[in-house]
gemmi code that builds the backbone of each chain (N, CA, C; Angstrom):
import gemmi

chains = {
    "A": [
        ("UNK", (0.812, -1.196, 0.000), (0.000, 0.000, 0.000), (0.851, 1.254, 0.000)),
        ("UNK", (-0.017, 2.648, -0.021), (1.092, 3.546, -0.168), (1.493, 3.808, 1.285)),
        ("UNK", (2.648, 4.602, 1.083), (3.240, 5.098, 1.887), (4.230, 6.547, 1.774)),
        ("UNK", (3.528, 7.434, 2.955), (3.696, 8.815, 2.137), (4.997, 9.629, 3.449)),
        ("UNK", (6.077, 9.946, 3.458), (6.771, 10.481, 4.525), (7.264, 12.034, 4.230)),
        ("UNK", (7.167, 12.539, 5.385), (6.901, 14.224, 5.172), (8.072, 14.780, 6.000)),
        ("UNK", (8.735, 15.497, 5.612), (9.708, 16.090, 6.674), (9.654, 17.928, 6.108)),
        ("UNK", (10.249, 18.979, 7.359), (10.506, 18.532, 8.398), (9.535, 18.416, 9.113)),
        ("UNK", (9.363, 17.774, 10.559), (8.361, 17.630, 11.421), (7.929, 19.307, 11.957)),
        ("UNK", (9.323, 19.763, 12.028), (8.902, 21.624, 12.439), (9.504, 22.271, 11.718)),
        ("UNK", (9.139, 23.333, 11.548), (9.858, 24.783, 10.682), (9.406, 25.780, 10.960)),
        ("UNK", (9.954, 26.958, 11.817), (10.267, 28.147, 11.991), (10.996, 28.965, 10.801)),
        ("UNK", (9.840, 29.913, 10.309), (10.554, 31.053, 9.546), (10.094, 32.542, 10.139)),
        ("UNK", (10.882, 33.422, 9.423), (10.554, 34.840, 9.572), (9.788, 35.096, 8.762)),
        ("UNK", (8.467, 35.530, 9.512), (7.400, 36.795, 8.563), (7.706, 37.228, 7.633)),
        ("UNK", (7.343, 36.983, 6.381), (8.212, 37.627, 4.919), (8.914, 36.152, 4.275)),
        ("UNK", (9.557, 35.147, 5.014), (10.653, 34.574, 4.095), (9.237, 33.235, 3.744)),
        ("UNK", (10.444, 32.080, 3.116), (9.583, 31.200, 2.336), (9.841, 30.038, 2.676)),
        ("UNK", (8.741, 29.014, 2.313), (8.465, 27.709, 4.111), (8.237, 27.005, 2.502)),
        ("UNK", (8.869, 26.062, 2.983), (9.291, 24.587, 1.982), (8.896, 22.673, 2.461)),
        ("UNK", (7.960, 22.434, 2.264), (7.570, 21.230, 2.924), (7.910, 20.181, 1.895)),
        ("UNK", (8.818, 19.156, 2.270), (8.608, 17.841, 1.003), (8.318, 16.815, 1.305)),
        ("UNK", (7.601, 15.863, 0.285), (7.154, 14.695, 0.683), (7.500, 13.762, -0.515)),
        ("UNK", (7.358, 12.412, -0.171), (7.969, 11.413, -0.812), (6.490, 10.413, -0.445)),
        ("UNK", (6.154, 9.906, -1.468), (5.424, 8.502, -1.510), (5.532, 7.273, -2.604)),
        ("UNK", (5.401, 6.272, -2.084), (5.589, 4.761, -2.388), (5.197, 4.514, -3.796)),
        ("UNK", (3.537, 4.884, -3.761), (3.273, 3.479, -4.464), (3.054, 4.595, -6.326)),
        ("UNK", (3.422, 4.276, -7.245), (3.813, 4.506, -8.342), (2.075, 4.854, -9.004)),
        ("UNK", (1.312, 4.257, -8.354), (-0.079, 4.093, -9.043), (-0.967, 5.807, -8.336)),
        ("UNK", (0.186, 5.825, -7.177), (-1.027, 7.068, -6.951), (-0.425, 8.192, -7.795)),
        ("UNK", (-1.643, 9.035, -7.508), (-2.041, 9.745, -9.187), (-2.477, 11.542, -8.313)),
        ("UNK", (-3.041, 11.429, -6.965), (-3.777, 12.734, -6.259), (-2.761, 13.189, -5.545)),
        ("UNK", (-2.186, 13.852, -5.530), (-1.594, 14.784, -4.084), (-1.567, 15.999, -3.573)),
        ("UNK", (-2.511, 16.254, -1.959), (-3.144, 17.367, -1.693), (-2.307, 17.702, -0.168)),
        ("UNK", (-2.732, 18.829, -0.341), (-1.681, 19.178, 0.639), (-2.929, 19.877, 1.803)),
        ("UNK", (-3.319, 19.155, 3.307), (-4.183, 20.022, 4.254), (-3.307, 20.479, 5.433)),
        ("UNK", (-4.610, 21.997, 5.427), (-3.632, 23.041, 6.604), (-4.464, 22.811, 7.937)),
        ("UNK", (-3.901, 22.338, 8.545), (-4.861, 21.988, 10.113), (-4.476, 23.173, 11.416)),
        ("UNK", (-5.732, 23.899, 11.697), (-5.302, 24.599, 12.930), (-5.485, 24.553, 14.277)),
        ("UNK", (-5.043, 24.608, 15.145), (-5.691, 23.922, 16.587), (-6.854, 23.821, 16.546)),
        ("UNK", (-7.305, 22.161, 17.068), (-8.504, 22.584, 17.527), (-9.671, 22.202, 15.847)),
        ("UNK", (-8.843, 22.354, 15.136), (-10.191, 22.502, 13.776), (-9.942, 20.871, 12.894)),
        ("UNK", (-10.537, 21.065, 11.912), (-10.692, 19.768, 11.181), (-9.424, 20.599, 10.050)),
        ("UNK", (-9.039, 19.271, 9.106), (-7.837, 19.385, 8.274), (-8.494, 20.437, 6.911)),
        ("UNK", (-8.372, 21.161, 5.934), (-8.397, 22.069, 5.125), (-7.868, 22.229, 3.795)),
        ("UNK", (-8.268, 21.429, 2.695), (-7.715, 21.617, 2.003), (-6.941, 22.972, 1.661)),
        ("UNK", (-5.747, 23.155, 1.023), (-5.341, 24.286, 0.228), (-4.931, 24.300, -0.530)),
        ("UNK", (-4.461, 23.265, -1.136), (-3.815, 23.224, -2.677), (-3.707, 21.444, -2.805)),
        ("UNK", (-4.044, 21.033, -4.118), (-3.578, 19.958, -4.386), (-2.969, 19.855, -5.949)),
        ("UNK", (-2.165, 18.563, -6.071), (-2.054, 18.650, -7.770), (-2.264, 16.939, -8.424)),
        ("UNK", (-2.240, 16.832, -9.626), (-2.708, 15.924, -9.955), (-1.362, 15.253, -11.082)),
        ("UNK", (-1.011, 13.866, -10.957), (0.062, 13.270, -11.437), (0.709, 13.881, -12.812)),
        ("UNK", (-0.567, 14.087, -13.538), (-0.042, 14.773, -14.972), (0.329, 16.176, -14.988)),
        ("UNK", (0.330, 16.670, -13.517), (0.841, 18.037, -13.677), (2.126, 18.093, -13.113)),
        ("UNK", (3.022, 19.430, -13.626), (4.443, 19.312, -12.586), (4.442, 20.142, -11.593)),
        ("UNK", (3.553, 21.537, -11.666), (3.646, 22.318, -10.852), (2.138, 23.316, -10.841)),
        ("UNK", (1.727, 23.412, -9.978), (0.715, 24.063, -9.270), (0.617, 25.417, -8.627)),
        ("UNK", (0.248, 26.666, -8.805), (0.184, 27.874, -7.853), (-1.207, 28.195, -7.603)),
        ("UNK", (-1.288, 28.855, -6.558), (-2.161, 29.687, -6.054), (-2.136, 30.953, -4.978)),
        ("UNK", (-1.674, 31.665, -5.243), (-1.240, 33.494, -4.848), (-0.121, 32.824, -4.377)),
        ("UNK", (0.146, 33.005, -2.881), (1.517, 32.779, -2.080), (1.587, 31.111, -2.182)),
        ("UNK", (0.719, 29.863, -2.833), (1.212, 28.334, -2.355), (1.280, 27.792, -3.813)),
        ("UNK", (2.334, 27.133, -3.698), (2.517, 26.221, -5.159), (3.396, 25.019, -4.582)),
        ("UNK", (3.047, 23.944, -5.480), (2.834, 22.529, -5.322), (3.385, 22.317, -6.222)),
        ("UNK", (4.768, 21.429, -6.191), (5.712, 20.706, -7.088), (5.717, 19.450, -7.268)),
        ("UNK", (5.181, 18.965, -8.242), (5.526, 17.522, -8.601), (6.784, 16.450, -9.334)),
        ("UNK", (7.313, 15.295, -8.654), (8.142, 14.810, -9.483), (7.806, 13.548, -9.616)),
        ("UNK", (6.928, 12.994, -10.855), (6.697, 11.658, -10.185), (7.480, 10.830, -10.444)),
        ("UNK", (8.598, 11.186, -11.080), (9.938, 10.097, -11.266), (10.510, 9.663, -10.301)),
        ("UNK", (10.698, 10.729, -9.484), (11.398, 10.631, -7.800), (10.641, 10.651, -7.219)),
        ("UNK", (8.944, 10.279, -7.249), (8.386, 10.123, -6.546), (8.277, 11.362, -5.309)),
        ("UNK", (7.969, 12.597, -5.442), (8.011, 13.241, -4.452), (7.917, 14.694, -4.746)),
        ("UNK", (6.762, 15.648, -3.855), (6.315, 16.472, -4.351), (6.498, 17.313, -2.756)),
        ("UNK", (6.544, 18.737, -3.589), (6.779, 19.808, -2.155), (5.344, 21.276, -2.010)),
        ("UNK", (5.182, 21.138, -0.863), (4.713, 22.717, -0.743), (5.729, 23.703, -0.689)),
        ("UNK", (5.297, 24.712, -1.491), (5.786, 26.090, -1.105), (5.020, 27.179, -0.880)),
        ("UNK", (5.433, 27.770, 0.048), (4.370, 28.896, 0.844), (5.529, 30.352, 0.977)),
        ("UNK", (5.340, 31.228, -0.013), (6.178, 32.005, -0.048), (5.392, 33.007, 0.452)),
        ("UNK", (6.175, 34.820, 0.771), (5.706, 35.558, 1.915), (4.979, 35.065, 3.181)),
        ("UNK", (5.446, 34.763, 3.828), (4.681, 33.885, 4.932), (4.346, 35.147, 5.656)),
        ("UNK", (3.269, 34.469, 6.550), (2.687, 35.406, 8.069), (1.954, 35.125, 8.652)),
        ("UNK", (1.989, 35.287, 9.918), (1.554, 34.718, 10.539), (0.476, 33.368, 10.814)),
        ("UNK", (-0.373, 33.980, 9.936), (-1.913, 33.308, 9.838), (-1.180, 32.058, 9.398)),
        ("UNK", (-0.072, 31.946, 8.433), (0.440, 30.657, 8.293), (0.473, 29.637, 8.793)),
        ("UNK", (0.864, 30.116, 10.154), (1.131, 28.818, 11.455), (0.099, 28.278, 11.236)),
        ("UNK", (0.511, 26.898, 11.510), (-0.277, 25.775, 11.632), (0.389, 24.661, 11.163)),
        ("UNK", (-0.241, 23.098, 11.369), (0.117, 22.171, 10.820), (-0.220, 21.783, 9.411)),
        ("UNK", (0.477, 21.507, 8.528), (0.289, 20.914, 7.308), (0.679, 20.146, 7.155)),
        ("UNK", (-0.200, 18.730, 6.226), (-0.357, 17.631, 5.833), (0.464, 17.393, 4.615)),
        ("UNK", (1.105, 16.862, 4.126), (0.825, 16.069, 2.938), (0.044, 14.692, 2.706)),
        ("UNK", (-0.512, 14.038, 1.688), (-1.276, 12.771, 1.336), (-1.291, 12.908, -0.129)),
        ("UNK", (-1.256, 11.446, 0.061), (-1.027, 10.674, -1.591), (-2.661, 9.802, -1.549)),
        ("UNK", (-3.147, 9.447, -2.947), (-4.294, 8.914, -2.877), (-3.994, 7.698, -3.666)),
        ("UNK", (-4.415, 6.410, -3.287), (-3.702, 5.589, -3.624), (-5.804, 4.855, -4.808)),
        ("UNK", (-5.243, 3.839, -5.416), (-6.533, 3.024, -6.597), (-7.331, 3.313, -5.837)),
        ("UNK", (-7.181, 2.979, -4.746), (-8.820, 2.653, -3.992), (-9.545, 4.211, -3.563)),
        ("UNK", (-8.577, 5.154, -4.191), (-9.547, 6.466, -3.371), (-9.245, 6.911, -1.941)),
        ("UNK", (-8.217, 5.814, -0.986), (-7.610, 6.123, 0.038), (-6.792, 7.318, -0.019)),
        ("UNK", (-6.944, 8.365, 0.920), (-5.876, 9.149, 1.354), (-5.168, 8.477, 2.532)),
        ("UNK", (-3.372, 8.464, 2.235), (-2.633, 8.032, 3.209), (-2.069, 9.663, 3.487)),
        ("UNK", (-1.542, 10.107, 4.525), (-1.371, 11.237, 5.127), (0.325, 10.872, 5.165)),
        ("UNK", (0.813, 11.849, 4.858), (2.271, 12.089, 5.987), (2.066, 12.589, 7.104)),
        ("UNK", (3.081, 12.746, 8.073), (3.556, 12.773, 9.362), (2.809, 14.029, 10.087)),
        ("UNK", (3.237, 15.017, 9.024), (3.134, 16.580, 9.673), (3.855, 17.587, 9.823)),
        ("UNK", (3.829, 18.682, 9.494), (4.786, 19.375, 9.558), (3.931, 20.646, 10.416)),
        ("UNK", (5.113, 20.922, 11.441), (4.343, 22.233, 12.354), (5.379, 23.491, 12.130)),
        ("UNK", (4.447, 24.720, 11.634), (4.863, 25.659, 10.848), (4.744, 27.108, 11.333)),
        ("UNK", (5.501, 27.071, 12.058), (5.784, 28.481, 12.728), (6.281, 29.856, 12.216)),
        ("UNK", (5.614, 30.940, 11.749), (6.234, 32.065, 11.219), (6.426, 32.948, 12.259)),
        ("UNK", (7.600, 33.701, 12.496), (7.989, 34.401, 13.876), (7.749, 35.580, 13.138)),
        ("UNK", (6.621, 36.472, 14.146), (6.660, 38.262, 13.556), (7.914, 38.768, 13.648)),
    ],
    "B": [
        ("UNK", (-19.190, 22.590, -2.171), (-18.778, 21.496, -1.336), (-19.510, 20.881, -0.616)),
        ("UNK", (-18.655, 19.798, -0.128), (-19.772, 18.819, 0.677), (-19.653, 19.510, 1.914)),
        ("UNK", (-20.840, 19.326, 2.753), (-20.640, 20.218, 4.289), (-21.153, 18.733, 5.198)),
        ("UNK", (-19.891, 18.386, 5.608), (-20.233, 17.302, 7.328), (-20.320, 17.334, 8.183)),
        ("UNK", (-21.640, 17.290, 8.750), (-22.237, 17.301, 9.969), (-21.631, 16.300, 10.682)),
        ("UNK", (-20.926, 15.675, 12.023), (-20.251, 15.295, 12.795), (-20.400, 15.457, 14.359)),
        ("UNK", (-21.023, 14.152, 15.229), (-21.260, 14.790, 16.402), (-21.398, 12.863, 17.340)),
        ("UNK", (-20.913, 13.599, 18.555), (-20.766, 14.526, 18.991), (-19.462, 15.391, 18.811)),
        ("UNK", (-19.611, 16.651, 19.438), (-18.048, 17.249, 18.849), (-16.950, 16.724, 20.178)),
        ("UNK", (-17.314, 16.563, 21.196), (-16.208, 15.725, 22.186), (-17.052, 14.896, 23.149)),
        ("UNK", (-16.639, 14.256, 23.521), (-17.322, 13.163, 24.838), (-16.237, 12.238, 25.987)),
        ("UNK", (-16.534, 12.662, 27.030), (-15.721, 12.057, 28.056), (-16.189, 10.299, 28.345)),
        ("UNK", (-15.497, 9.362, 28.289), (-16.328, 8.058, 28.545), (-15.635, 7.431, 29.841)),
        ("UNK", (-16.142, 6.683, 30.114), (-15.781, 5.422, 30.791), (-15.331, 4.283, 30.300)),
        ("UNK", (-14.098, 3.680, 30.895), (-13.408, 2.415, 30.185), (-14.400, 1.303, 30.410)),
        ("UNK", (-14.566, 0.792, 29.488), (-15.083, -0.577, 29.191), (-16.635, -0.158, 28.187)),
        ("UNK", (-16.973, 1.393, 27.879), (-18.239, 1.300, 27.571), (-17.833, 1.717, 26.148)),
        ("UNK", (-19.026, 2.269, 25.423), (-18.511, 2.152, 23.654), (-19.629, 3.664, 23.824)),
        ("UNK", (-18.774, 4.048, 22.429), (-19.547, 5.286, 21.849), (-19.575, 5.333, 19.660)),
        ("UNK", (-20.865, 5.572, 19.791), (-20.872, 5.948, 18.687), (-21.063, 7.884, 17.798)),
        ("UNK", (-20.113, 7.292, 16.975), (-19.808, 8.662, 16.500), (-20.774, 8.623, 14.751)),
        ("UNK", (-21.496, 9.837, 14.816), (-21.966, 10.210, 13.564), (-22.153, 10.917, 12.651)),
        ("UNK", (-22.248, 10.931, 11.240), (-21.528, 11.724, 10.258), (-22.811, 11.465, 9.271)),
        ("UNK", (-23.334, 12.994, 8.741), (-24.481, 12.785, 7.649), (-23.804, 13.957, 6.724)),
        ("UNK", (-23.809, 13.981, 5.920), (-23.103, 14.075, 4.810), (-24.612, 15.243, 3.741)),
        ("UNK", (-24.104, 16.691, 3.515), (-25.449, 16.968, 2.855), (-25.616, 16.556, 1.769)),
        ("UNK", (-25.322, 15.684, 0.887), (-25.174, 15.180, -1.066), (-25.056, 13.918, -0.636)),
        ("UNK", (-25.630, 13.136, -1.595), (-24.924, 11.655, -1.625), (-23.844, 11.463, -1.836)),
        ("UNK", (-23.173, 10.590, -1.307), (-21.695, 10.345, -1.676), (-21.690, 9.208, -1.689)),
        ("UNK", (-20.739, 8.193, -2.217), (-20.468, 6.809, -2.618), (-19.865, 6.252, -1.549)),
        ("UNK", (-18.677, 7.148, -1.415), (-17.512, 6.619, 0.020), (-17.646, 7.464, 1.059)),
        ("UNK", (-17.305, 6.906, 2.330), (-17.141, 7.460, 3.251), (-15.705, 7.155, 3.741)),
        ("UNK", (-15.152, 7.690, 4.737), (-14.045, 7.577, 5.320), (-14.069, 7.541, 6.749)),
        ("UNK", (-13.350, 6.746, 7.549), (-13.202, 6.926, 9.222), (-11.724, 7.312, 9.494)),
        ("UNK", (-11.097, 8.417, 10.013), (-9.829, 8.613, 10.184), (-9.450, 8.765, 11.863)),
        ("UNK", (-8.574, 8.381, 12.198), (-8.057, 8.413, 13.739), (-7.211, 9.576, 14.013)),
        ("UNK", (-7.350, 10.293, 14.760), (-6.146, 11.665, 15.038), (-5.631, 11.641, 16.407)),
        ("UNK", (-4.501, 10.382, 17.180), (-4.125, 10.593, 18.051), (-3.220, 11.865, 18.041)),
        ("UNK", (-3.021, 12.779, 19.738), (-2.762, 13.268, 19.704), (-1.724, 14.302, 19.320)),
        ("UNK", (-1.630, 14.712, 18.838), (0.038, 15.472, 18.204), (-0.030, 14.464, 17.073)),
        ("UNK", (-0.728, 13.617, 16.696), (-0.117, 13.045, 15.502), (-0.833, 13.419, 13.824)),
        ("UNK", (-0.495, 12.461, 13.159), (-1.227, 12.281, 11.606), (-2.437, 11.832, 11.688)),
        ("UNK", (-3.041, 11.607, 10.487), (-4.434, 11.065, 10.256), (-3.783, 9.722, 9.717)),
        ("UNK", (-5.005, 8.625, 10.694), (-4.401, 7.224, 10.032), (-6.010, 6.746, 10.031)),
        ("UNK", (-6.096, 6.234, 8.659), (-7.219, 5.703, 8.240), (-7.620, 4.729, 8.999)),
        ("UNK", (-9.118, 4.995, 9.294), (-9.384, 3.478, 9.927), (-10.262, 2.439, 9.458)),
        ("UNK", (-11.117, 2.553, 8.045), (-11.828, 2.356, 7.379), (-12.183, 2.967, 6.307)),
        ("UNK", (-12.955, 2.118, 4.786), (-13.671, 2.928, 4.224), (-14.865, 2.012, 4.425)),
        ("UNK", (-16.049, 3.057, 4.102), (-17.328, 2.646, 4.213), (-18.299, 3.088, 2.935)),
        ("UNK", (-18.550, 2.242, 2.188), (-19.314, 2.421, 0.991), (-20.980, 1.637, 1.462)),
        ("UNK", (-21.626, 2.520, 1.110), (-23.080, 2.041, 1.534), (-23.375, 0.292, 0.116)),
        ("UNK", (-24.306, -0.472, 1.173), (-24.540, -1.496, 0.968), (-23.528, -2.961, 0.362)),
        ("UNK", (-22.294, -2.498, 1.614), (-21.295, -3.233, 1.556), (-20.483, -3.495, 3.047)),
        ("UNK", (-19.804, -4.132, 3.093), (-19.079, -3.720, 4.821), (-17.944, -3.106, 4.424)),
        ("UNK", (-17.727, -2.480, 5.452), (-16.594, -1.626, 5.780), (-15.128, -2.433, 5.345)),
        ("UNK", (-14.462, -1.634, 5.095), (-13.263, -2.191, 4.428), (-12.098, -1.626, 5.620)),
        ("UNK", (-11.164, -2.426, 6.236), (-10.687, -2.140, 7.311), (-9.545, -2.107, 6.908)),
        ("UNK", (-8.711, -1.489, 7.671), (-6.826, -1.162, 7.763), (-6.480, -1.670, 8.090)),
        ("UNK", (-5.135, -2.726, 8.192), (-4.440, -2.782, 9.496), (-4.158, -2.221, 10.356)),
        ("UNK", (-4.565, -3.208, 11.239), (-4.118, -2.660, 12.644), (-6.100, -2.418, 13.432)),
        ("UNK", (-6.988, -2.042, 12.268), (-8.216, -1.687, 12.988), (-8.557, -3.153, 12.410)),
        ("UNK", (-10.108, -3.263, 13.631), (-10.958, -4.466, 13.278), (-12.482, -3.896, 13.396)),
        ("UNK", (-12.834, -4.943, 13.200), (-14.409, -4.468, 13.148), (-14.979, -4.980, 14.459)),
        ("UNK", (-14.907, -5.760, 15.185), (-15.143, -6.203, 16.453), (-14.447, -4.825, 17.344)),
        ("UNK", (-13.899, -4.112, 17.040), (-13.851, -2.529, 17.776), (-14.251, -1.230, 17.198)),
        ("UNK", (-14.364, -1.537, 15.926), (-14.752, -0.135, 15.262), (-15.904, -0.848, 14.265)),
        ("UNK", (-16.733, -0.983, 14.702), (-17.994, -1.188, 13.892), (-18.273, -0.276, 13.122)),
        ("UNK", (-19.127, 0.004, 11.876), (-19.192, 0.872, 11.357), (-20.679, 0.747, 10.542)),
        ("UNK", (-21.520, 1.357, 10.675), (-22.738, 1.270, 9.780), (-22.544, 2.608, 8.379)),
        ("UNK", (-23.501, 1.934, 7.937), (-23.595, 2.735, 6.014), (-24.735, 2.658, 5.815)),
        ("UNK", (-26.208, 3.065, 6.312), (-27.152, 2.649, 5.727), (-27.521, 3.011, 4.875)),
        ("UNK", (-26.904, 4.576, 4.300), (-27.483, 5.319, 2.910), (-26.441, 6.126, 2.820)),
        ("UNK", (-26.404, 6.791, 1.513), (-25.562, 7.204, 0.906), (-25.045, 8.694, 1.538)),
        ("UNK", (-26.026, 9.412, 2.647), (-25.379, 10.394, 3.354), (-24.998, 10.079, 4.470)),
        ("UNK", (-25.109, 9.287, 5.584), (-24.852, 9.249, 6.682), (-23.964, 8.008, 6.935)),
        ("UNK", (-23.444, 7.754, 7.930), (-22.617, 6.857, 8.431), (-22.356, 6.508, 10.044)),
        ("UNK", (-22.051, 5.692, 10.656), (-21.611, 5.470, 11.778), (-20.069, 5.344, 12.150)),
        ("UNK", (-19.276, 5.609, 13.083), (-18.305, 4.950, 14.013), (-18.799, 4.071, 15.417)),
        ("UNK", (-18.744, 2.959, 15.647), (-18.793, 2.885, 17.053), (-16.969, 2.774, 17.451)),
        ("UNK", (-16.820, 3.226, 18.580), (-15.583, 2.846, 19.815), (-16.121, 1.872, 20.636)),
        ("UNK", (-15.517, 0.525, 20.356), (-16.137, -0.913, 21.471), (-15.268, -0.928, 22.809)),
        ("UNK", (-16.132, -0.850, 23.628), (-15.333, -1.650, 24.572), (-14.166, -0.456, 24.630)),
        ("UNK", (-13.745, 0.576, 25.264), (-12.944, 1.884, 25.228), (-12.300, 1.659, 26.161)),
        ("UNK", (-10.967, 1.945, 25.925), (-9.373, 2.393, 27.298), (-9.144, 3.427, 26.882)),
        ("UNK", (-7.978, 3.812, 27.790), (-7.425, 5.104, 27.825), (-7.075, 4.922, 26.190)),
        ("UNK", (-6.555, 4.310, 25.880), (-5.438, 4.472, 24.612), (-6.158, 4.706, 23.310)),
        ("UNK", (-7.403, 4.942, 23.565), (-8.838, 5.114, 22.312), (-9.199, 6.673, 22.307)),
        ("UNK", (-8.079, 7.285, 23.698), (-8.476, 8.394, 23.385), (-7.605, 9.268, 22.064)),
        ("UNK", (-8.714, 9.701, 21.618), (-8.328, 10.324, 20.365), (-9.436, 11.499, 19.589)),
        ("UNK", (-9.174, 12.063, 18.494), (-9.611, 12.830, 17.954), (-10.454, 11.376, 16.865)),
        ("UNK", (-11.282, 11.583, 16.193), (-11.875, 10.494, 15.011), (-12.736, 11.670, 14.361)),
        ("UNK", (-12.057, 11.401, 12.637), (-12.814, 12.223, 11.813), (-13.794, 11.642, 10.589)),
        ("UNK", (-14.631, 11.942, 9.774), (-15.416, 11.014, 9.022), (-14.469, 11.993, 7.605)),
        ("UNK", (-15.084, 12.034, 6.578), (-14.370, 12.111, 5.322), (-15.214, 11.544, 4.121)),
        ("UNK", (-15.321, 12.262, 3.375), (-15.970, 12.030, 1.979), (-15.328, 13.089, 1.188)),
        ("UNK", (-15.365, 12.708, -0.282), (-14.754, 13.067, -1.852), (-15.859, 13.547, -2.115)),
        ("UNK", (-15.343, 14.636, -3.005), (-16.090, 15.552, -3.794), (-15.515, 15.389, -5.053)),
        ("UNK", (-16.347, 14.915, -6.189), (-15.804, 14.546, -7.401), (-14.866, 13.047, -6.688)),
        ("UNK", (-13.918, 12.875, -7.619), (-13.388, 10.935, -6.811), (-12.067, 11.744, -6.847)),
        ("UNK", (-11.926, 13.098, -6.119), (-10.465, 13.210, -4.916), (-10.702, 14.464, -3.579)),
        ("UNK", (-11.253, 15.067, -4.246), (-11.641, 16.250, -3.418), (-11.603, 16.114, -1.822)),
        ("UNK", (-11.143, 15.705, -0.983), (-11.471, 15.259, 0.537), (-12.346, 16.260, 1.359)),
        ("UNK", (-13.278, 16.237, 2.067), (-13.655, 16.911, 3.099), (-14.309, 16.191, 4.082)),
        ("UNK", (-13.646, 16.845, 5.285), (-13.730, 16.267, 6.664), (-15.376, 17.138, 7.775)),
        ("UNK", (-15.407, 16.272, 8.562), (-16.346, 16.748, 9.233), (-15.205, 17.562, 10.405)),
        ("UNK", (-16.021, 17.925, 11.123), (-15.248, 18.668, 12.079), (-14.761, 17.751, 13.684)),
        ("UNK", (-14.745, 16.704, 13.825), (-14.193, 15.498, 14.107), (-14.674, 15.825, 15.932)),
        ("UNK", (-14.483, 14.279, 16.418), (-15.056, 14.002, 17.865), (-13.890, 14.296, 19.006)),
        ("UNK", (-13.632, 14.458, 19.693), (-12.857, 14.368, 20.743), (-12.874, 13.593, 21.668)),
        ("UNK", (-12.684, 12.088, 21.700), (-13.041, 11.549, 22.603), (-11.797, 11.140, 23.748)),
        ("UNK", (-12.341, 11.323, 25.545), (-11.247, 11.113, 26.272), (-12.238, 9.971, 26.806)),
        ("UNK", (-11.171, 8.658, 27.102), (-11.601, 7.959, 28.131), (-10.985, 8.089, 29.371)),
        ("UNK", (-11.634, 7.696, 30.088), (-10.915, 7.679, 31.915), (-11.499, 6.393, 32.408)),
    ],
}
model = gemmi.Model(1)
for chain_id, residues in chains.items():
    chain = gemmi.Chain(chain_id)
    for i, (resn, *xyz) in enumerate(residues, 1):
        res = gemmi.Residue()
        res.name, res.seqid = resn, gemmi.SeqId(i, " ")
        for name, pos in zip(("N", "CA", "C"), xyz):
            atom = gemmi.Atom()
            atom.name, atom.element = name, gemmi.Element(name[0])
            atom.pos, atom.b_iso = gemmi.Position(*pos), 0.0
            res.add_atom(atom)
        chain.add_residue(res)
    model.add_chain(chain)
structure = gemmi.Structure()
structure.add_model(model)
structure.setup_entities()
């Protein structure tokens, strides 16, 4: 089955600079990868996802890199601030429509 | 989007008793999802649930602890059987919009003591 691993577990940036999440998954067949922003306390959020036949994804400050050769795709969240903080997900969607999740990454922007 | 109703939103239990958690869904949907959110951690699937079929389980979950009903295409069940401390957790439901879209209900909080 798949298997999706996310590093880093934390990242601290400065207000203004640019927050880099990567992930790596297994299984060759998955095809979805979405990236959710979870904030204390709330349910997970989509914010960007991309889809196997694409390489790269934006939306204002977040864009989503795909490699499916190396198997492994990144968030980028450029001008950061505050509102940023929070945890973000990566997940791969494997035949069956399963989302497998990575680890987590907790994302701290310092004013 | 799909909007999931999810409740209760937390519940304190007692070890040895069971709770069920429920999720109605406003659109029909095909699949459902059961996800586990121990604390500080990831989402780890604990089922899918497609109406007029049984639940399709993960390793590691069974159905003799996480029962799960599907009777129609919006709503769904979790039960927690038989509960310890170590069940305490966050549990979220989950359905696709279009066949990737994910959206979550706003998930249970359950502590046992």
């Amino acid at each position: 089955g798949e298997n999706v691993e996310q590093h880093p577990s934390t990242l601290s940036v400065q207000e203004g600079d640019s927050a880099v999440i990567k992930c790596t998954y297994s299984d060759s067949a998955s095809n979805y990868f979405p990236w959710y922003k979870q904030e204390l306390g709330k349910r997970p959020q989509l914010i960007i996802d991309i889809r196997s036949n694409v390489g790269e994804k934006k939306d204002q400050r977040i864009a989503v890199t795909l490699n499916k050769t190396a198997k492994h795709f990144s968030l980028h969240i450029t001008e950061t601030q505050p509102e940023d903080s929070a945890v973000y997900f990566c997940a791969g969607m494997d035949s069956s429509y399963k989302l497998i999740f990575g680890s987590g990454t907790r994302l701290l922007v310092r004013p | 989007s799909a909007v999931i109703s999810q409740k209760p939103s937390r519940d304190i239990c007692q070890r040895g008793t069971s709770l069920t958690i429920q999720c109605q869904v406003d659109s029909q949907v095909t699949m459902m999802f059961w996800y586990r959110q121990q604390p500080g951690q990831s989402l780890t699937l604990i089922a899918t649930a497609n109406q007029g079929s049984e639940a399709t389980y993960e390793s590691g979950f069974v159905i003799d602890k996480f029962p799960i009903s599907r009777p129609n295409l919006t709503f769904s069940t979790l039960t927690v059987s038989n509960m310890s401390p170590e069940d305490s957790s966050i549990y979220l439901c989950s359905t696709l919009q279009g066949d990737t879209e994910a959206f979550f209900g706003q998930g249970t909080r359950l502590t046992v003591v």
